[in-house]
Residue, then its C-alpha position, 0 to 999 in steps of 0.5 A: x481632519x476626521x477625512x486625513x486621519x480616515x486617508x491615512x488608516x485607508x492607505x495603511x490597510x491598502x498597504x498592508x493588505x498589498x504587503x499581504x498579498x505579495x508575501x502570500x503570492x511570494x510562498x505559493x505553494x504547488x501541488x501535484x497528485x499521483x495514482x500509485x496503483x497506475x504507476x504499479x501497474x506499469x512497472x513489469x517487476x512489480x506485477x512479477x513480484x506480486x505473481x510470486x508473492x501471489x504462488x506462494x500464498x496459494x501453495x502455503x495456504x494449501x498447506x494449510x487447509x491440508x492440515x485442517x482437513x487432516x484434523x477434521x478426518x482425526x476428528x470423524x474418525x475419532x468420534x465415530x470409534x469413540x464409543x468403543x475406545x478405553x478412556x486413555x486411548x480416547x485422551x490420547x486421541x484427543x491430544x493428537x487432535x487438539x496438538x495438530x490443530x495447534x501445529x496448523x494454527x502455528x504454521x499459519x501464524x509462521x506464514x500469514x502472521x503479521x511478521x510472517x513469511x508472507x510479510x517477509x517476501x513482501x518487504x523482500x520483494x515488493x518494498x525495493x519497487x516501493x521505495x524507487x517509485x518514491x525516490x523519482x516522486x521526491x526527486x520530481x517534487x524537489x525538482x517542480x518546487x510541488x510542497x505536496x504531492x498526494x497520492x489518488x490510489x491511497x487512502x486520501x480521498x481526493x474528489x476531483x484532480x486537475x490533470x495537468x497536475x497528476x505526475x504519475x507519467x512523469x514519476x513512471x519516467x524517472x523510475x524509468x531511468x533505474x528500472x523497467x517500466x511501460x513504455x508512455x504510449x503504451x500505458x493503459x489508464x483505468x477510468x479512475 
């Protein structure tokens, strides 16, 4: 009796375990990885947008030490004729000083600043490249039944990647198809 009743809850586990497996094996997920930093760089626009976002910080930024520069002659001249100058002149100097420092600091908030004129041509030139490549990474994930695809050049750190799983040619191929890209014998990969 002890043996059929120790058979039968064996075969109820067998079965519920094989029950198990064939759910699990059934919902499989896939998984798949891309380097957006080599897909970037094999998009010829991009690599355009980031020399003009690139000229731009360059010439606003020289604008700016400009100015800083300005303020530190106000300021050496102000303190070498400082000695000589009436108390209200030497305030008004000190106003012009304090006022172009303020003017230099607010240019650079309007160039550089979070919501800045930088930030602006970045959206402008950079997020319509940003969004093709994630359209064609979607469309290779719906297509492939991937349920993730991580991205190896962003901020998740992933140890080891099996090739045969990276898409990135294959997400350079579909932006391919709504923009220019390199060529696929022609990419050059880093040693990533």
């Amino acid at each position: 009796m002890k043996n059929t009743i120790f058979s039968s809850v064996f075969a109820l586990l067998v079965a519920g375990f094989m029950f198990t497996s064939i759910s699990a094996t059934g919902q499989q997920q896939k998984y798949a990885y891309v380097d957006t930093q080599y897909i970037l760089d094999n998009i010829p626009e991009f690599q355009d947008a980031q020399d003009e976002l690139d000229e731009f910080s360059s010439k606003w930024q020289k604008e700016i030490e400009d100015i800083y520069s300005l303020v530190g002659e106000m300021y050496q001249k102000y303190q070498a004729e400082s000695v000589l100058l009436p108390e209200d002149v030497k305030r008004k100097r000190e106003e012009e000083i304090v006022n172009k420092e303020k003017e230099v600091k607010e240019l650079q908030r309007t160039y550089f600043g979070s919501e800045g004129e930088l930030y602006k041509k970045r959206q402008e030139l950079i997020q319509p490249i940003q969004e093709k490549v994630y359209n064609a990474i979607e469309s290779i994930a719906a297509t492939n039944n991937y349920s993730f695809v991580f991205d190896k050049a962003g901020g998740m750190t992933l140890l080891y990647g099996n090739p045969k799983y990276d898409i990135s040619d294959d997400v350079l191929d579909e932006v391919g198809n709504v923009m220019q890209t390199v060529k696929r014998d022609s990419r050059n990969r880093d040693s990533n």
